[in-house]
C-alpha positions as CSV (number, residue, x, y, z in Angstrom):
1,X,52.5,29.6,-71.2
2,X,48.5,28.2,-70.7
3,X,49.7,24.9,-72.5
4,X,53.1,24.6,-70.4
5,X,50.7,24.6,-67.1
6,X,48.4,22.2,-68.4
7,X,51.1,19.9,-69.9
8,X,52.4,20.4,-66.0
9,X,49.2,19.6,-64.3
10,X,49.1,16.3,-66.7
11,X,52.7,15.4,-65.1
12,X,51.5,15.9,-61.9
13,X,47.6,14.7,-61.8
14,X,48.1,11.1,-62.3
15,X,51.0,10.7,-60.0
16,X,48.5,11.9,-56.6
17,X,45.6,10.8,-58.0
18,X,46.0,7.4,-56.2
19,X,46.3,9.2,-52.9
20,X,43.3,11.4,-52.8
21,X,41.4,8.1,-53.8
22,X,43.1,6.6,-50.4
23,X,41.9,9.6,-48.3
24,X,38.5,9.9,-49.7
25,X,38.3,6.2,-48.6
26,X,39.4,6.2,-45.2
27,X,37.3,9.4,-44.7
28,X,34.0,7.7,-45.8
29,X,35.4,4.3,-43.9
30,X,35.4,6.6,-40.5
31,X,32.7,8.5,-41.1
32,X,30.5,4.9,-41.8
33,X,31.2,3.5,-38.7
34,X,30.6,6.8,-36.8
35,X,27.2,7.0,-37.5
36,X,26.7,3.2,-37.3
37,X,28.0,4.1,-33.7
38,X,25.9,6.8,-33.1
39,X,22.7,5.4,-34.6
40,X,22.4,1.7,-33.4
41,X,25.1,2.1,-30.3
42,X,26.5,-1.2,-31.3
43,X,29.8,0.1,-30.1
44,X,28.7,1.3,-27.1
45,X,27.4,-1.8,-25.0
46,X,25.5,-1.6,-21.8
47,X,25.6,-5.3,-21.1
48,X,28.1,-9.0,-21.1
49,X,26.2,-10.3,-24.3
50,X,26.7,-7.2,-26.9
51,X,30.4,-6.5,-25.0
52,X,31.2,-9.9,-26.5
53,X,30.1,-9.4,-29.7
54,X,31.6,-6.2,-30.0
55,X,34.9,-8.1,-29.1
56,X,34.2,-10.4,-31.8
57,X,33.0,-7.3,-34.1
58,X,36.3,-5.9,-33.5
59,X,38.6,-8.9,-33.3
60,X,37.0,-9.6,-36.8
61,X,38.0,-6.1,-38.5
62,X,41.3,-6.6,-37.3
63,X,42.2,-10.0,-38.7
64,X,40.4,-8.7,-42.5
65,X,42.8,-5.3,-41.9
66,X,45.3,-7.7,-42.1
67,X,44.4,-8.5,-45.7
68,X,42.9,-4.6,-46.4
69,X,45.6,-2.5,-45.6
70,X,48.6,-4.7,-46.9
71,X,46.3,-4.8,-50.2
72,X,45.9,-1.1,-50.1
73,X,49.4,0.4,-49.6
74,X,50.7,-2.4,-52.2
75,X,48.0,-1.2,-54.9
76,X,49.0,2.7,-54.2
77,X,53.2,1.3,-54.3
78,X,52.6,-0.3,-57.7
79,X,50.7,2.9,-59.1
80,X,53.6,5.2,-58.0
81,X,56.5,2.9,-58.9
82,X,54.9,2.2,-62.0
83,X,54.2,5.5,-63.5
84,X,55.1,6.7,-66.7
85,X,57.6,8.8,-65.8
86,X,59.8,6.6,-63.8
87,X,62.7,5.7,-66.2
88,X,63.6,3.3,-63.0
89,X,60.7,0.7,-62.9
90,X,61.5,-2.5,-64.6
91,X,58.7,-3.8,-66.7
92,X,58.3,-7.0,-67.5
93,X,55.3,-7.2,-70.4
94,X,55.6,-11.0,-71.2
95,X,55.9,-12.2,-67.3
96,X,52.8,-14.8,-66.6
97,X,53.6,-16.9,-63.1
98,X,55.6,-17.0,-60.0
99,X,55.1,-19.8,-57.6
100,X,56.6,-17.2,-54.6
101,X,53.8,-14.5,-55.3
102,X,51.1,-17.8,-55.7
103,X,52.0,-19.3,-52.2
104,X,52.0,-15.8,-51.0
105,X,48.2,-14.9,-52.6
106,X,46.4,-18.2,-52.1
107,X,48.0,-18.8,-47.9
108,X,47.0,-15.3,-46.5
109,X,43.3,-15.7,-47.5
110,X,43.1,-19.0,-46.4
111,X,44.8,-18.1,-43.0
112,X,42.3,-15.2,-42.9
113,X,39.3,-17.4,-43.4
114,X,40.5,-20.2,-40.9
115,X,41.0,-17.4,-38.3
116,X,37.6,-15.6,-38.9
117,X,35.8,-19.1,-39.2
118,X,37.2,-20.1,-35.7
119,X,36.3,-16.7,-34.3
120,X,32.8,-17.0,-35.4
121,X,32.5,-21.1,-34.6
122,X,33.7,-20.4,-31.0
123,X,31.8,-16.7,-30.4
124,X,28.3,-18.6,-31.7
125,X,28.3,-21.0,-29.3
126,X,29.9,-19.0,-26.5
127,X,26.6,-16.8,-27.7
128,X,23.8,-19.1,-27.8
129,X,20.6,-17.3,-27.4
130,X,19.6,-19.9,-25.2
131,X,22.3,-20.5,-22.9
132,X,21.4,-18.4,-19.9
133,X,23.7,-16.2,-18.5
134,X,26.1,-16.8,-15.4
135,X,25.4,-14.9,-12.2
136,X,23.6,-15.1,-8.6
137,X,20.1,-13.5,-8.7
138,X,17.3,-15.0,-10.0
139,X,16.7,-14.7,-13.7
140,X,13.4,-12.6,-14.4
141,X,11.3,-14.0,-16.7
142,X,9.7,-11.6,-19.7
143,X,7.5,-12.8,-22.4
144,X,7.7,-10.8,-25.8
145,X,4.5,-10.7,-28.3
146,X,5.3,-9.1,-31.9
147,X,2.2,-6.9,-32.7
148,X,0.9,-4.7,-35.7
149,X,2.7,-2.7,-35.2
150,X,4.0,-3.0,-31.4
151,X,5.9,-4.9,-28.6
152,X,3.6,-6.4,-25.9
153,X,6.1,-7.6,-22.8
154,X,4.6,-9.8,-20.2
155,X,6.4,-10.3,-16.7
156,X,3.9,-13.6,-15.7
157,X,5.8,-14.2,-11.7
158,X,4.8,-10.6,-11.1
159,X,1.4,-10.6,-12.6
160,X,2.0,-7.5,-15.2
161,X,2.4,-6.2,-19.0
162,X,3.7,-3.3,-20.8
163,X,3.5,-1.9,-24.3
164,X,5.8,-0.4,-26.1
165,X,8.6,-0.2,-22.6
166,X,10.5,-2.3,-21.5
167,X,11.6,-1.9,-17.8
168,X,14.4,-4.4,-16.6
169,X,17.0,-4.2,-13.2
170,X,20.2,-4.0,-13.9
171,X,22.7,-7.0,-13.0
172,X,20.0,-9.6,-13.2
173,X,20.3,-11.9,-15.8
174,X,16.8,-12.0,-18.1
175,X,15.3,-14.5,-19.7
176,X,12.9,-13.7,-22.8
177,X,10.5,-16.0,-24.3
178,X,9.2,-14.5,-27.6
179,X,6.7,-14.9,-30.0
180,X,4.5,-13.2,-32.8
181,X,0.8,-13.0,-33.1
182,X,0.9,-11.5,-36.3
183,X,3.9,-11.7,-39.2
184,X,7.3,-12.7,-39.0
185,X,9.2,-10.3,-36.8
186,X,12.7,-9.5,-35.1
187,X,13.5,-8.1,-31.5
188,X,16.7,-6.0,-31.0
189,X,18.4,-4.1,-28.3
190,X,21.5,-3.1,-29.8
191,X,23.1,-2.0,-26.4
192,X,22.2,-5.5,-24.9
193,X,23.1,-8.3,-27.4
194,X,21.4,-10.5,-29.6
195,X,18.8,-9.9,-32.6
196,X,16.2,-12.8,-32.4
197,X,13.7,-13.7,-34.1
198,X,9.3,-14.0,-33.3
199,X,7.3,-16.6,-35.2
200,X,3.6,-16.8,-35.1
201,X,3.0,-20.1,-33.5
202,X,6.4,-20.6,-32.1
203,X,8.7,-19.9,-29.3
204,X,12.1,-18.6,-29.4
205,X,14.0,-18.0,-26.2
206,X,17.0,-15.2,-25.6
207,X,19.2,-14.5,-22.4
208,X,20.3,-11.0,-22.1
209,X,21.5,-9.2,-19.3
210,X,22.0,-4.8,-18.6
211,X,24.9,-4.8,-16.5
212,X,24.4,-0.4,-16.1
213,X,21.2,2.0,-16.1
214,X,20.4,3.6,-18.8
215,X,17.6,3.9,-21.4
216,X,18.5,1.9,-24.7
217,X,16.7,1.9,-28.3
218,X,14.5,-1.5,-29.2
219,X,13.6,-1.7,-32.3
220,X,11.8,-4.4,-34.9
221,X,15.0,-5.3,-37.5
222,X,12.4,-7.5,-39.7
223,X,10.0,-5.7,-42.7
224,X,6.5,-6.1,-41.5
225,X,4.1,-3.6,-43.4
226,X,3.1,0.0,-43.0
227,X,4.1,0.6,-39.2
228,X,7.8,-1.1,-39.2
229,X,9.6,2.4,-39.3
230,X,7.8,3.3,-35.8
231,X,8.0,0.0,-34.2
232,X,10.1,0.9,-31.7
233,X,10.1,0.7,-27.8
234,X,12.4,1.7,-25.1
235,X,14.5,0.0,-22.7
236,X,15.1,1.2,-19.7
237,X,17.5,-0.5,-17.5
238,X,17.0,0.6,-13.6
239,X,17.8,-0.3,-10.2
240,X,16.0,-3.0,-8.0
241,X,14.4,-0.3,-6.0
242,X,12.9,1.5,-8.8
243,X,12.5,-1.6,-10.5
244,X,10.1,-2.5,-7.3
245,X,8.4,0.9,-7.7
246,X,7.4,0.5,-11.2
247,X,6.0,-3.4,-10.6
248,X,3.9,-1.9,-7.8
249,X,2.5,1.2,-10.1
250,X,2.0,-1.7,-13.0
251,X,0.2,-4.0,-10.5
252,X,-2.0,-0.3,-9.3
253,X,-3.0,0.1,-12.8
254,X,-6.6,0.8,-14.0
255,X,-5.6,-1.5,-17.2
256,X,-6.4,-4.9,-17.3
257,X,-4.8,-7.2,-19.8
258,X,-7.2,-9.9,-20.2
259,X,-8.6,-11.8,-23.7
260,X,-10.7,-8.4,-24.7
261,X,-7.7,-6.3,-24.2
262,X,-5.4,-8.3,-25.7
263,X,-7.6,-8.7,-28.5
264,X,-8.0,-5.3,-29.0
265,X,-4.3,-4.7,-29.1
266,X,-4.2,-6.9,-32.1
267,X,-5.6,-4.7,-34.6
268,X,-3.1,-2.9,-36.5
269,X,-2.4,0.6,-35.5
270,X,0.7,3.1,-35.6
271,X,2.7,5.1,-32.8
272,X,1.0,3.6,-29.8
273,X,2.0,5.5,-26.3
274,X,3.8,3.1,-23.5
275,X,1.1,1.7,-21.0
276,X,1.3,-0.6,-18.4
277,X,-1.3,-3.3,-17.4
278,X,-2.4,-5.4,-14.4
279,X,-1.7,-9.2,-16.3
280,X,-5.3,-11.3,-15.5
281,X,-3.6,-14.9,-17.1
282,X,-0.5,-15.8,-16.3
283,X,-0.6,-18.2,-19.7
284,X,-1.6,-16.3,-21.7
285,X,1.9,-16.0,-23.6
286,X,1.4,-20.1,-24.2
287,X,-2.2,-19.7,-25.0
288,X,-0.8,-17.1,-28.3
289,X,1.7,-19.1,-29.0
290,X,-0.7,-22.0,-29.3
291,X,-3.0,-19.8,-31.3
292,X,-6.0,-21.1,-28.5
293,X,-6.1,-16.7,-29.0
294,X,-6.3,-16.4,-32.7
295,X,-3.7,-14.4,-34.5
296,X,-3.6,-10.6,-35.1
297,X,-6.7,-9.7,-37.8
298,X,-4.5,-8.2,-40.0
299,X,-5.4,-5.6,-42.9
300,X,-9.3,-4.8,-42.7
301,X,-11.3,-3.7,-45.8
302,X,-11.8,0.2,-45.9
303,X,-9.6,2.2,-43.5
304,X,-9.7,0.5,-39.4
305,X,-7.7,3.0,-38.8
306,X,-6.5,6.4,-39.6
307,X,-3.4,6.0,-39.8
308,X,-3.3,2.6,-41.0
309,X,-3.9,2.6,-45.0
310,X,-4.2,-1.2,-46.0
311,X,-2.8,-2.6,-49.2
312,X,-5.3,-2.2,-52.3
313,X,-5.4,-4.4,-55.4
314,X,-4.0,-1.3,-57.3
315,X,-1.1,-1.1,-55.0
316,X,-0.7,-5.0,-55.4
317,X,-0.1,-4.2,-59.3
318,X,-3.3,-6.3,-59.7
């Protein structure tokens, strides 16, 4: 009796095998891009730029479904067609070419890759970081300095600064100026558009617009030392009126951002708290990125910091 059941569960295993594999699959396909969702909100866009790539995102997975799920159900067909036990399947152990099934394999993947190629020639320039965004108010100017490890945002019309918070009104198209006084960096606001770059000595340029309020995760996408995993700041996209209200409380504050404080702000350190600043130069985002203010100092010997541990020869594998 115990062998007739396992001899059974042999007949059986193989044949549904192929199907738990398929649901395993699309369980850990959904479940990925659930929590890529939920983490980054890259499907949930608060403004024109990241609705359009999300249409691209999705316009994408839909042409390579095309060659996924065809693929997929033809694999599991063969497996259950050709099982051992199925006295019906016609084998043919010495077949070597068809010129049908060759047109068939080489055309779809080249019509794939002309689609997806045209989707992302025409999306990147439709996308250009630099082509400034359609629509009837005034862009607002921000300048964005990469620090260790923090985000230093300069609005130079209206005189002020802010660490670690960006405040922005909604429906008015933005246009960012960044740089880096320290390494090689990368801004992000998922829910707005556009990862770009921030170059010590250079200036990149990004148009972004929030087209609802909200407050939206930025984050630095580029490996940068001991504080990357904390260098974040928030977004928060508000009306005009409260956008008013929070320019006049920047302009009212007791901070000054001048050479010493910006100087200051260089020095590596961890977890800073959002601030806001009364700006004294209007240039001084060109004076950083023509290093006339040096760059950031960097590690220091010893500990600068308590929270910042800097990189011994030991740790080097000196």
């Amino acid at each position: 009796m115990v062998e007739r059941s396992r001899a059974g569960a042999r007949d059986i295993g193989p044949s549904t095998r192929p199907l738990r594999l398929a649901l395993r699959l699309g369980a850990s396909t959904v479940l990925g891009l659930a929590l890529a969702g939920c983490t980054l909100r890259v499907l949930d866009p608060a403004g024109p730029v990241a609705e359009s790539q999300r249409t691209i995102l999705l316009n994408a997975l839909a042409i390579m479904l095309c060659i996924v799920v065809p693929t997929m159900a033809a694999t599991l067909a063969f497996v259950w067609w050709f099982r051992p036990g199925n006295a019906r399947a016609r084998r043919l152990p010495h077949w070597s070419f068809s010129g049908r099934i060759e047109v068939v394999t080489w055309s779809v993947p080249l019509m794939t890759i002309v689609f997806l190629g045209g989707l992302a020639w025409i999306g990147s320039h439709d996308l250009d970081p630099a082509k400034p965004l359609p629509g009837e108010r005034k862009p607002l100017e921000v300048q964005v300095v990469s620090l260790d490890w923090k985000w230093l945002f300069l609005y130079p019309e209206q005189k002020v600064a802010s660490l670690n918070e960006l405040v922005l009104p909604v429906g008015t198209p933005v246009r960012f100026r960044l740089t880096s006084a320290s390494v090689w960096d990368a801004f992000f606001v998922p829910q707005l558009g556009s990862m770009i770059y921030t170059m010590n000595g250079m200036a990149t340029q990004l148009h972004l617009k929030a087209d609802r309020e909200g407050s939206f995760l930025g984050l630095s996408t580029h490996l940068s030392g001991d504080g990357f995993a904390d260098m974040h700041f928030q977004t928060r996209a508000v009306s005009e009126a409260a956008f008013a209200a929070w320019l006049q409380g920047a302009q009212g504050s007791a901070r000054v951002l001048d050479d010493a404080a910006y100087k200051a702000l260089t020095r590596q350190s961890l977890k800073d708290p959002p601030a806001t600043y009364r700006l004294a130069d209007e240039g001084l985002f060109d004076r950083i990125v023509g290093q006339v203010l040096p760059p950031g100092p960097g590690p220091e010997t010893g500990r600068p910091d308590p929270s910042v541990t800097p990189t011994s020869p030991s740790r080097q594998g000196i």
